[in-house]
ROMI-561469 format. One line per field, with one value per residue (C-alpha): y, x, z; residue in three letters; residue number from 1. Coordinates in nm, 2 decimals, padded with zeros to 4 digits. Each point is the difference from the previous one (the first is absolute). Layout:
BEGIN
Y	[Y | ...];
X	[X | ...];
Z	[Z | ...];
r	[ALA | ...];
k	[NUM | ...];
This chain:
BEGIN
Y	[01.45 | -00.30 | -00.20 | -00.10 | 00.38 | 00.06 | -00.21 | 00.15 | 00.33 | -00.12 | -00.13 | 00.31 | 00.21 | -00.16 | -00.05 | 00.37 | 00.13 | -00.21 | 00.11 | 00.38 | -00.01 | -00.13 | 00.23 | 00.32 | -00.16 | -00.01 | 00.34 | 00.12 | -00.19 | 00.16 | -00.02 | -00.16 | -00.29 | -00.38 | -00.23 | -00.28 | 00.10 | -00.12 | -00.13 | -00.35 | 00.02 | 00.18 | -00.33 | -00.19 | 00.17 | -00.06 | -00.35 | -00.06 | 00.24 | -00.19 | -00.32 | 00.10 | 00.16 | -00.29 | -00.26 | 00.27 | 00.00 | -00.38 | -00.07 | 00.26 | -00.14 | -00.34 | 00.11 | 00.16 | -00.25 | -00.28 | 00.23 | -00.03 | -00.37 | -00.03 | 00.20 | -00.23 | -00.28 | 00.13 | 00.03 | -00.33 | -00.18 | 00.19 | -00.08 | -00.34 | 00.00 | 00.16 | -00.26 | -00.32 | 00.15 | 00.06 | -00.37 | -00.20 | 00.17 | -00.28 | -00.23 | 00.21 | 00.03 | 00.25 | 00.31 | -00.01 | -00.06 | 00.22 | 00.31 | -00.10 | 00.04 | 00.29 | 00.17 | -00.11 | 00.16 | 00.30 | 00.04 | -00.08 | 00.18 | 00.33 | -00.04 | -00.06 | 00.37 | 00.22 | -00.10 | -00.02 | 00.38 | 00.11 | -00.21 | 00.15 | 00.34 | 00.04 | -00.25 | -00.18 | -00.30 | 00.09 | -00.06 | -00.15 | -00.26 | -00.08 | -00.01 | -00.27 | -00.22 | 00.01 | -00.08 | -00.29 | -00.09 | -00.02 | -00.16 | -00.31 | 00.02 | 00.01 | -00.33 | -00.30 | -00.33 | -00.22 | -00.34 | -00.13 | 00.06 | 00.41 | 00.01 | -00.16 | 00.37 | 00.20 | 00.06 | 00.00 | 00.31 | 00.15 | -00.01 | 00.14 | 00.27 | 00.09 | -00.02 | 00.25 | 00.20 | 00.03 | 00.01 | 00.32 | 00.15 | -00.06 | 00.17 | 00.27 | 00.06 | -00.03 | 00.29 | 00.29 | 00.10 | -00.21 | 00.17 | 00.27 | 00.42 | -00.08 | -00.26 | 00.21 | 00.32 | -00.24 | -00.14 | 00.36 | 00.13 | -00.26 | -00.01 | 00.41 | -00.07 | -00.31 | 00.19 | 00.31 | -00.15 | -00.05 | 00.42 | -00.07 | -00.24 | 00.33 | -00.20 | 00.19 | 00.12 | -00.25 | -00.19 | -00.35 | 00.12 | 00.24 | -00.32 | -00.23 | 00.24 | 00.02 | -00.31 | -00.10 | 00.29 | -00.16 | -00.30 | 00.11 | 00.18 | -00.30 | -00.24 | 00.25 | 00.02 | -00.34 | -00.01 | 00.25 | -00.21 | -00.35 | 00.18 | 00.01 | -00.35 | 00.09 | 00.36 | 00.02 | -00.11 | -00.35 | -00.05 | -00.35 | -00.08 | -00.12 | -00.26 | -00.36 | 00.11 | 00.04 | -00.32 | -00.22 | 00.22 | 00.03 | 00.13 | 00.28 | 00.33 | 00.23];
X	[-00.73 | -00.19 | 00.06 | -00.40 | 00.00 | 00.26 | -00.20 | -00.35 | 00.13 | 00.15 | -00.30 | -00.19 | 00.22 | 00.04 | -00.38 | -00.05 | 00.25 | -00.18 | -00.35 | 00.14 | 00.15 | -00.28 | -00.24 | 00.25 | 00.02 | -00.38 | -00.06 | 00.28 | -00.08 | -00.18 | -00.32 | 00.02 | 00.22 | -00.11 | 00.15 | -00.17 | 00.21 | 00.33 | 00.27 | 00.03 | 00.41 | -00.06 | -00.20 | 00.27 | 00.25 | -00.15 | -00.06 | 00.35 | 00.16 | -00.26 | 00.13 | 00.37 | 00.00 | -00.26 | 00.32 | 00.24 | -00.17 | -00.06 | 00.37 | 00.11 | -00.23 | 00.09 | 00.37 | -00.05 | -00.21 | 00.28 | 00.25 | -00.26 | -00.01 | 00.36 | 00.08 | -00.26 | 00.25 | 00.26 | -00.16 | -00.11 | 00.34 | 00.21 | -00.27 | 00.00 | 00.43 | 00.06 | -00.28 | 00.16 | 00.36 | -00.23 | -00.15 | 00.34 | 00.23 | -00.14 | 00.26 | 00.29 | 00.11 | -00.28 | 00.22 | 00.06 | -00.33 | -00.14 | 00.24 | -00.13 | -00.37 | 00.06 | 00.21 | -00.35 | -00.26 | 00.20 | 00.02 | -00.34 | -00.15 | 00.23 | -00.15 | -00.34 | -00.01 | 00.30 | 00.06 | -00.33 | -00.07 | 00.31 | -00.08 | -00.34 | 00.15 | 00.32 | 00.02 | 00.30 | 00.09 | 00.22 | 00.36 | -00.11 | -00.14 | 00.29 | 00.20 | -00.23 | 00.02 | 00.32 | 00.06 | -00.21 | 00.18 | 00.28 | -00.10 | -00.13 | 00.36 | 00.21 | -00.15 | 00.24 | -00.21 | 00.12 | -00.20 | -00.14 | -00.34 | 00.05 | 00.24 | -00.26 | -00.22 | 00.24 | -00.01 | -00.31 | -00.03 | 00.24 | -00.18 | -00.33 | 00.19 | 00.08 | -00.35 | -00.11 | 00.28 | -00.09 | -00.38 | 00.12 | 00.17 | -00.30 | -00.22 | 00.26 | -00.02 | -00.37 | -00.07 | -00.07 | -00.15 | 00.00 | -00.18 | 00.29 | -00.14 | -00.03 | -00.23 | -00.24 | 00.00 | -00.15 | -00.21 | -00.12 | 00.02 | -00.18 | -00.26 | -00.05 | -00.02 | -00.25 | -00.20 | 00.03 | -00.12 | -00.37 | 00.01 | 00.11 | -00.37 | -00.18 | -00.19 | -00.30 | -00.10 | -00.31 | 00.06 | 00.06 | 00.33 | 00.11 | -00.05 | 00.20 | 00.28 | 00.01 | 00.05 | 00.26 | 00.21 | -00.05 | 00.11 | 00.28 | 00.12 | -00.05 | 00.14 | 00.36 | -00.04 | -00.05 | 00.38 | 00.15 | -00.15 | 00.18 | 00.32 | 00.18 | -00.06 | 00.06 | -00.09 | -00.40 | -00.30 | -00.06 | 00.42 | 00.17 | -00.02 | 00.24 | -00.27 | 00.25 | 00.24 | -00.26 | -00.22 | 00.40 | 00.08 | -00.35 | 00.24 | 00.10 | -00.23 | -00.03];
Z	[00.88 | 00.03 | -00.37 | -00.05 | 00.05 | -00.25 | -00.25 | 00.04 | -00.06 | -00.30 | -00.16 | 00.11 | -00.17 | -00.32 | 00.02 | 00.04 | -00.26 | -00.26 | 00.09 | 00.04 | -00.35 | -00.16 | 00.17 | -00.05 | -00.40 | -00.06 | 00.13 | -00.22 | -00.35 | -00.27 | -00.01 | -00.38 | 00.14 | -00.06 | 00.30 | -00.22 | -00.34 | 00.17 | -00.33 | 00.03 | -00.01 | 00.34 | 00.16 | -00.17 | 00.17 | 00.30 | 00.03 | -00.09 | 00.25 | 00.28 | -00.11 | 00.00 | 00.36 | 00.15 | -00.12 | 00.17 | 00.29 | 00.05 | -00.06 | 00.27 | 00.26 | -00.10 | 00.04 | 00.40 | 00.07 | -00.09 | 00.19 | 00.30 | -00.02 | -00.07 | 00.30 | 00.20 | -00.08 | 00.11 | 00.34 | 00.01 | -00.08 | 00.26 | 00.24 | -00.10 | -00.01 | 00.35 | 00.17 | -00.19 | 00.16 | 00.37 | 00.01 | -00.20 | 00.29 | 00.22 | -00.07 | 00.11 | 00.36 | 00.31 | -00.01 | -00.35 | -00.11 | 00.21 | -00.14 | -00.35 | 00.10 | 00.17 | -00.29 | -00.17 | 00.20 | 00.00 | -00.35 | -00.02 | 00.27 | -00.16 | -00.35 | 00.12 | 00.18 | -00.08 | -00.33 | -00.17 | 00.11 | -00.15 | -00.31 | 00.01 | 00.05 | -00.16 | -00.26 | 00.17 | 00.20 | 00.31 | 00.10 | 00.31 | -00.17 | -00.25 | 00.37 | 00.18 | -00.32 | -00.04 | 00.36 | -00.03 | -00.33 | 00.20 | 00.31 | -00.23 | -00.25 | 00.32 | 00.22 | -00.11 | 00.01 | 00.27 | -00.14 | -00.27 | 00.00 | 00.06 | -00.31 | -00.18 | 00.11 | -00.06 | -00.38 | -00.02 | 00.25 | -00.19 | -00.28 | 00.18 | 00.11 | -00.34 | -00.12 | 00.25 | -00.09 | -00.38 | 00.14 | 00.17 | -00.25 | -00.28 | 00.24 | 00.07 | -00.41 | 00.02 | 00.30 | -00.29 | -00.27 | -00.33 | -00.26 | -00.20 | 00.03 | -00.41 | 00.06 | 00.23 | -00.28 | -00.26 | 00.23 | 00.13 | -00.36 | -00.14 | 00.23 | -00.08 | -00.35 | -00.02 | 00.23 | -00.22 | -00.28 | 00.18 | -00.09 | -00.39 | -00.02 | 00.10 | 00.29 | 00.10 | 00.37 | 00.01 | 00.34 | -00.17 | -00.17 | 00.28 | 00.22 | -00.26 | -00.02 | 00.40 | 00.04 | -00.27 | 00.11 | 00.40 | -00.17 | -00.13 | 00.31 | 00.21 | -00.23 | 00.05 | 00.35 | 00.04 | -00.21 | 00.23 | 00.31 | -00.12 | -00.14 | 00.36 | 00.16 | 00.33 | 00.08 | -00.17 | 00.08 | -00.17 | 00.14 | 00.05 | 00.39 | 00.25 | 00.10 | -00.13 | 00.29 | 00.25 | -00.13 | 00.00 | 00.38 | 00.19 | 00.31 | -00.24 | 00.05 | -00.28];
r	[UNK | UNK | UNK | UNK | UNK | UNK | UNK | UNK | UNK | UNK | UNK | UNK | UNK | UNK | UNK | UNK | UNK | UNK | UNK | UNK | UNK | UNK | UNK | UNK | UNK | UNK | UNK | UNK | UNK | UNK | UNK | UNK | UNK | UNK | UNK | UNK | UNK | UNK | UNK | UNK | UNK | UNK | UNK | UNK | UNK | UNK | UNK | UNK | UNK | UNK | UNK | UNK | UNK | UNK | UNK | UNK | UNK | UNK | UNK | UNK | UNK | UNK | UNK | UNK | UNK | UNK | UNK | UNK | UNK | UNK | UNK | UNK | UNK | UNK | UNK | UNK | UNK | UNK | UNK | UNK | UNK | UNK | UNK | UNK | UNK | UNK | UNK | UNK | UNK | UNK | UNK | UNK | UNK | UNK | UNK | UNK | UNK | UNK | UNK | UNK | UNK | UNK | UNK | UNK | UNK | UNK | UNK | UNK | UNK | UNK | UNK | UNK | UNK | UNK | UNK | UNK | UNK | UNK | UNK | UNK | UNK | UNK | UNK | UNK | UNK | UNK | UNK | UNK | UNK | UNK | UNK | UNK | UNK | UNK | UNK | UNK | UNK | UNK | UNK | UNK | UNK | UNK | UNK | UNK | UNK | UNK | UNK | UNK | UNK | UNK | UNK | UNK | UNK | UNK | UNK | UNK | UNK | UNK | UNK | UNK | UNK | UNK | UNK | UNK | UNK | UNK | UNK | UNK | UNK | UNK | UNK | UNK | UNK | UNK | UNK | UNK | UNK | UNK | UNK | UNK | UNK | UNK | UNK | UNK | UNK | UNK | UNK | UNK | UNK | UNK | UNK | UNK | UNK | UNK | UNK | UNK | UNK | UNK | UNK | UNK | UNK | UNK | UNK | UNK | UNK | UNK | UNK | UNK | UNK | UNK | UNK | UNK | UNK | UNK | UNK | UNK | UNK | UNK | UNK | UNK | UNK | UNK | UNK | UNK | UNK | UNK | UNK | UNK | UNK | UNK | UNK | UNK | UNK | UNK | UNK | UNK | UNK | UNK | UNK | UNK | UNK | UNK | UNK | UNK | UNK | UNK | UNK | UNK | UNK | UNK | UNK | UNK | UNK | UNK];
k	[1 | 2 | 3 | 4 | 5 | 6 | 7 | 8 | 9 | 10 | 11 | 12 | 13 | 14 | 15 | 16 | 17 | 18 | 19 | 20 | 21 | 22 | 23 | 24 | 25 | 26 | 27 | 28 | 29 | 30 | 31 | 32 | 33 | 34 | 35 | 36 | 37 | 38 | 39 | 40 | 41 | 42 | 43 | 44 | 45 | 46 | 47 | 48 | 49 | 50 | 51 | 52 | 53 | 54 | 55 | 56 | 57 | 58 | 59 | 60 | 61 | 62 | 63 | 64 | 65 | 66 | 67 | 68 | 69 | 70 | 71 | 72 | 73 | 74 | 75 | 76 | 77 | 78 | 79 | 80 | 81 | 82 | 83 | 84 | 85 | 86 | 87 | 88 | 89 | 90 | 91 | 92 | 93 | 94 | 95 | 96 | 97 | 98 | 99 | 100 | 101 | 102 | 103 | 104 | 105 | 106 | 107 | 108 | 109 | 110 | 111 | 112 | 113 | 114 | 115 | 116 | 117 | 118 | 119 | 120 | 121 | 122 | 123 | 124 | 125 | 126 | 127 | 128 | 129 | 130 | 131 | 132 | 133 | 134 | 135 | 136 | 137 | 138 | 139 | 140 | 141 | 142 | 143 | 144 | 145 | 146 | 147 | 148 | 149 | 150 | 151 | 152 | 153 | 154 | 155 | 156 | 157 | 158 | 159 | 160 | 161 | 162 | 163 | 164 | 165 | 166 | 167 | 168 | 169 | 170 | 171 | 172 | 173 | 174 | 175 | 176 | 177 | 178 | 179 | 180 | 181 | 182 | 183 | 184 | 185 | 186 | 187 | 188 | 189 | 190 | 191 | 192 | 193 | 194 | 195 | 196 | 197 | 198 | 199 | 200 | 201 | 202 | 203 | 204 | 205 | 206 | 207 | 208 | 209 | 210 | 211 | 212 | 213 | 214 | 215 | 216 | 217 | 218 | 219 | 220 | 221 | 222 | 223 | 224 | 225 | 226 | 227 | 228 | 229 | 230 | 231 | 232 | 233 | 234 | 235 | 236 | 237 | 238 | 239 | 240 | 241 | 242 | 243 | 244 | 245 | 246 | 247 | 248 | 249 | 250 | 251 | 252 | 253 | 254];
């Protein structure tokens, strides 16, 4: 199902519960009630417990969307790591540096399609790819400088190697889901209880409020799945692309 979809029907239905309540409550109060004689403890209670969850809320979509970004950067610097070792390979002898750039594109060109669909899907990083990186780990590590000029390459292609390496393993830590099943009950939870306590002000079925309470409850229900969108970087809707390896490897077809 279609995620967009997966939203609207969220908002519908918290939108209609609300409205349904309310309607189903009015029909069924006594006739002697007063929605305007609501205790003021009541609308204390309320602002607080609107406060408290809006600061909830904020801090868990600050803390996917952080994950997101984080997740982003790890992206970006393997990219960036595997084209420095691609374009400082020059130096080194044809057949040699040709092996390295392949070893390259093939890693590349194997994250770019196999990889990111089993990220997307499973939540995983494949052993394919933890092969063809070690391979070109080795292939650099193995070549023994024959003059001056490609020693003075060869740390430094070691150490590029390295920094896709941890680049790969970041985003390997990064693939699910961040935010604990504790985390999501007092989200949920909290969300059922602000929104309950529209029902302890005794708002009345006049369009304005029924409107109001739509909408905040929408909000609300939106503002979650917009949590549960971020929380797994690359398998969602709003997810961190593979678009550094193919901007750094044009050749490369995702």
């Amino acid at each position: 199902m279609p995620e967009w979809l997966v939203l609207t029907l969220a908002m519908l239905a918290a939108c209609s519960v609300v409205v349904i309540v309310t309607l189903v409550r009015h029909r069924t109060a006594p006739e002697d009630e007063d929605p305007s004689e609501t205790p003021d403890v009541i609308e204390y209670m309320t602002m607080w417990i609107g406060v408290v969850y809006a600061i909830v809320l904020g801090l868990a979509i600050a803390g996917v969307w952080e994950g997101r970004s984080a997740a982003e950067d790890h992206v970006q610097a393997e990219a960036v790591a595997l084209h420095e070792v691609s374009e400082r390979v020059r130096v080194y002898p044809a057949d040699i540096r040709d092996r390295i750039r392949d070893d390259v594109n093939t890693y590349v060109g194997h994250v770019v399609t196999t990889e990111w669909k089993t990220m997307s899907d499973d939540g995983r990083v494949t052993e394919r790819g933890t092969e063809l990186l070690q391979r070109l780990r080795e292939d650099v590590t193995d070549y023994e400088p024959r003059t001056d000029f490609e020693a003075q390459a060869y740390q430094p292609l070691l150490d590029q190697v390295t920094a896709a390496d941890q680049a790969r393993s970041a985003r390997a830590n990064s693939t699910g889901e961040t935010m604990p099943g504790v985390v999501w009950f007092g989200l949920i939870a909290g969300g059922i209880v602000t929104i309950g306590m529209i029902f302890a002000l005794q708002i009345r079925r006049t369009p304005r409020e029924l409107i109001l309470a739509g909408l905040f409850s929408a909000l609300i229900a939106f503002l979650l799945f917009l949590i549960w969108d971020f929380d797994a970087p690359y398998s969602r809707g709003v997810t961190a692309s593979a678009e550094p390896f193919l901007e750094l490897f044009p050749h490369i077809k995702g």
